[in-house]
C-alpha positions, 0 to 999 in steps of 0.5 A: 500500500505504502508503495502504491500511494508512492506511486500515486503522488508520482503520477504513475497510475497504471503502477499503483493500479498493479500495487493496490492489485498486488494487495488485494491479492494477498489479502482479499479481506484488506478494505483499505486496499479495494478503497483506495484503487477504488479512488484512483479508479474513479481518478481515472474514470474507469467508474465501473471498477470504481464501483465495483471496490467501493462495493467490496470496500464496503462489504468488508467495512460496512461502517465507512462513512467515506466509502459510502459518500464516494460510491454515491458520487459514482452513483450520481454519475451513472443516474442511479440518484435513488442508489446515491441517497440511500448511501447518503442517508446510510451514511449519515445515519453511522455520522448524524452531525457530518452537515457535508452529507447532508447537504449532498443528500438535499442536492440529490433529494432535489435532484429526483423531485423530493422536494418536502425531503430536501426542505426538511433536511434543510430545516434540520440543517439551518437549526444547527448552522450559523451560516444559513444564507444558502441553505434559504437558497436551496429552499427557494430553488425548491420552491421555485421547482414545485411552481411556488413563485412567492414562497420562493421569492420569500426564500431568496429575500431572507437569503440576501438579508443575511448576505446581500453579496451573494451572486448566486442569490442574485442569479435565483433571483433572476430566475424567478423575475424570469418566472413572472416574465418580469425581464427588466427585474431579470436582467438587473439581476442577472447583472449584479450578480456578474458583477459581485463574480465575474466568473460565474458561468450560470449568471451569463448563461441565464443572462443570455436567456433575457437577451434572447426573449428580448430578441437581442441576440448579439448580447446573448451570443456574447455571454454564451461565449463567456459561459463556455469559456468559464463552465466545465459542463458546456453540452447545455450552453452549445445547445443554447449557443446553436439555437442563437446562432440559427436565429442569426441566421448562421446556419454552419454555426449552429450546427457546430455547435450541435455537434459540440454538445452531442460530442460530450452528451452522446444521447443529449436528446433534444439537441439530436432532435434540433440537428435533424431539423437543420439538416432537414433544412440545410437539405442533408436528408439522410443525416436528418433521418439518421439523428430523427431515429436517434432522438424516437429511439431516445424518446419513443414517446415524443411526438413531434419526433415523428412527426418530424420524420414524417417531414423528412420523409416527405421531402423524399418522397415517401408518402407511405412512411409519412403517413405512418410516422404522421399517424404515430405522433397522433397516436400519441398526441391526438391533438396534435394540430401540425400532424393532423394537418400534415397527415392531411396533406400528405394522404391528398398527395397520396390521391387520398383526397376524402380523407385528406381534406377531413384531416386538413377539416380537423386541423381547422378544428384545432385552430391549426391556421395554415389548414385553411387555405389548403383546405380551399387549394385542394378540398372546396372544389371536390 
């Protein structure tokens, strides 16, 4: 072990991999040594190893508050957030008074949508704290998350009268003017927080979301390109920095940017969707079809995903399939006006007019506006 942790403070992992090995070898019911190569594991991301130690490290001490705070950070990493609290709340329960735990579990508890957990463990929290500013931030996020616009501004109030120089109860604070579409409020508090961090990444991102509903988006375009500098998790900002890039018309732009965010989240669902749809537009149909069948074997209950294949195979050509995906989408959204319609036109193009023409009649019924005139073009004279 000794040798090993030698090995690491040099820098020559694949060494102390073997060490650590060589000491589970001797003695397989030695913790510590299937603890610390699951640390260096999880140092090089080989996170299935990782867990795999931190499992048998807890086998052979199941009273280890730090293996179970580790393995739930592996947990969170492969989405198994249930699994992540249970470690926490197994931890916590060998250390009652460990306030880090604790707060690891509030963010996980938020994280899954339990958010009446979160606020009691936070209340629990703030009776034995002194520093409670941003326990009455997380309170106000959960508010803000369960749609409780005034308790939640109530939140980050009482947290900025404990610390008015906090950016993060600013940028809160923003987000809940963003709520009440209060974009002057939004925007003045997005800037103080910039202005008490100058490095806060999600202060530019969401600043640039104020911009972009205020149909601004040279600045928006400038404080995305600050919050990819400035964030380690950028997959959300390209997204964001794609669809501003489109709007400006900078068609190879946004589909870079497309590409960067699917480059770092491979099954990022909406921004395969968004691509398919440009390379619909730029006229690339086999790279459109390719990502559409990505994004419905993604989310094979999202109607507009065939719905947008059904365009694609439209422009093909392939009335038939069209007409299938068009009846997918509305089968799983029988009220969705666009298909209707499109489903309409394409059984008209497929000589099915009595039934088109009903189609385009039903869209109408949905208030789907564009069905009208193609109602007159092709069904009024029959």
């Amino acid at each position: 072990i000794n040798e090993a942790e030698l090995a690491v403070r040099f820098g020559d992992w694949p060494k102390a991999l073997d060490l650590y090995t060589q000491a589970t070898l001797i003695d397989n019911n030695y913790a510590d040594a299937f603890m610390k190569r699951a640390v260096l594991n999880e140092r090089l991301q080989n996170y299935s190893q990782a867990l795999s130690d931190y499992n048998t490290a807890i086998q052979l001490n199941p009273h280890s508050v730090y293996a179970y705070d580790r393995r739930s950070r592996i947990k969170i990493l492969a989405s198994d957030y249930k699994g992540a609290i249970k470690d926490l709340q197994t931890a916590i329960l060998i250390e009652p008074t460990n306030e880090s735990l604790k707060e690891s579990l509030v963010s996980e508890y938020i994280l899954v949508g339990e958010y009446e957990n979160a606020l009691h463990e936070i209340d629990t929290l703030i009776k034995h704290k002194y520093h409670i500013g941003d326990d009455y931030i997380k309170k106000s996020i959960i508010h803000l998350l369960k749609g409780d616009i005034q308790l939640s501004k109530m939140m980050i109030d009482t947290s900025l009268l404990i610390n008015n120089q906090s950016p993060v109860a600013y940028d809160i604070k923003g987000l809940i003017y963003l709520q009440e579409n209060n974009f002057n409020e939004a925007l003045s508090s997005f800037n103080r927080s910039i202005e008490l961090d100058s490095n806060f990444a999600l202060a530019y991102y969401n600043r640039s979301i104020v911009h972009r509903l205020n149909n601004m988006q040279v600045p928006a375009l400038t404080d995305l390109n600050k919050s990819i500098e400035l964030s380690k998790n950028k997959s959300a900002i390209f997204f964001a920095r794609a669809i501003v890039k489109k709007e400006m018309n900078d068609l190879n732009g946004s589909l870079e940017d497309y590409n960067q965010a699917i480059k770092i989240k491979s099954n990022y669902s909406d921004a395969i969707y968004n691509r398919s749809y440009l390379y619909k537009f730029l006229g690339n149909y086999t790279e459109a079809i390719s990502d559409i069948d990505k994004n419905i074997s993604l989310n094979p209950k999202r109607a507009e995903g065939y719905n947008l294949k059904g365009n694609i195979n439209m422009l093909y050509g392939n009335h038939t399939e069209a007409i299938k995906d068009y009846e997918k989408a509305i089968q799983l959204n029988p009220s969705y006006a666009e298909a209707i319609y499109n489903r309409g036109l394409a059984l008209i193009m497929s000589y099915q007019l009595m039934e088109g023409c009903n189609g385009l009649k039903e869209a109408i019924r949905l208030n789907f506006s564009p069905a009208q005139s193609m109602l007159e073009a092709f069904c009024e004279v029959h």
